[in-house]
C-alpha positions as a Markdown table, in Angstrom:
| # | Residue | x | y | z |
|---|---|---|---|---|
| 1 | Unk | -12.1 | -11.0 | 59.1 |
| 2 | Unk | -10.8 | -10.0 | 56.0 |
| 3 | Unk | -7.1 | -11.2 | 54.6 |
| 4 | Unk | -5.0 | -9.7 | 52.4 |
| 5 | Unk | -3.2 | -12.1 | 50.1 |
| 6 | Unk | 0.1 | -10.8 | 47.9 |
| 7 | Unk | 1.0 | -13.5 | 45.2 |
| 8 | Unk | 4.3 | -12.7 | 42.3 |
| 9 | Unk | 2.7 | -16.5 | 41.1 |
| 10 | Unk | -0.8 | -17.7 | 40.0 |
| 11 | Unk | -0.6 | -20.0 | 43.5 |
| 12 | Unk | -1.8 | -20.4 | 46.6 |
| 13 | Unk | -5.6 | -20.9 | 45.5 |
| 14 | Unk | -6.2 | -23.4 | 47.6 |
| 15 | Unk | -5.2 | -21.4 | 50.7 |
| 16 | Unk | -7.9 | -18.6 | 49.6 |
| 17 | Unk | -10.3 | -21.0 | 48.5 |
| 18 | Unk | -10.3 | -22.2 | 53.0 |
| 19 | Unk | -10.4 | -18.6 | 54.1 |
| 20 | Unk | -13.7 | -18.5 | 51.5 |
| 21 | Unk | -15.4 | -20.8 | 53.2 |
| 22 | Unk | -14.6 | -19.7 | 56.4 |
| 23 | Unk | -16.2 | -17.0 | 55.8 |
| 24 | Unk | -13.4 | -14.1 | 55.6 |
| 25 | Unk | -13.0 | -11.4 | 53.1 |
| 26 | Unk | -10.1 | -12.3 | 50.4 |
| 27 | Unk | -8.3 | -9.4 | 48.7 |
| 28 | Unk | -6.2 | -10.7 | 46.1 |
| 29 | Unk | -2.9 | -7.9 | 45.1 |
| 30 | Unk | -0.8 | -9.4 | 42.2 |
| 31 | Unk | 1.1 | -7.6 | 39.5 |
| 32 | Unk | -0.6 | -6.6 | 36.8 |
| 33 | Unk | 0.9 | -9.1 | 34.6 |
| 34 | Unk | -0.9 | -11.7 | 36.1 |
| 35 | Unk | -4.6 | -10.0 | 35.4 |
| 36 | Unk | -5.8 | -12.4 | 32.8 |
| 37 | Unk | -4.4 | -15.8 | 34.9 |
| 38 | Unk | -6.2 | -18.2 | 35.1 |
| 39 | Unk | -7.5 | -17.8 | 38.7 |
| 40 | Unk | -10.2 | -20.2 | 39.3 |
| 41 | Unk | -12.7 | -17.7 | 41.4 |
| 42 | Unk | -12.6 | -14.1 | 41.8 |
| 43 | Unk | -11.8 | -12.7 | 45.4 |
């Protein structure tokens, strides 16, 4: 299972952070102004 998550904001990490545990594949698209956010685990 793998899920393909689009975010314009540093958000929804929570939501990712599930999908980790259950097991899926996360792919993470954002613009690449966000590249050096501070997201909490790489996907």
């Amino acid at each position: 299972m793998t899920f393909l998550c689009i975010a314009s904001y540093e958000k929804g990490y929570d939501f990712m952070v599930a999908l980790k545990k259950l097991g899926a594949n996360v792919i993470l698209l954002t613009s690449q102004s966000l590249e050096n956010a501070n997201w909490r685990e790489s996907f």
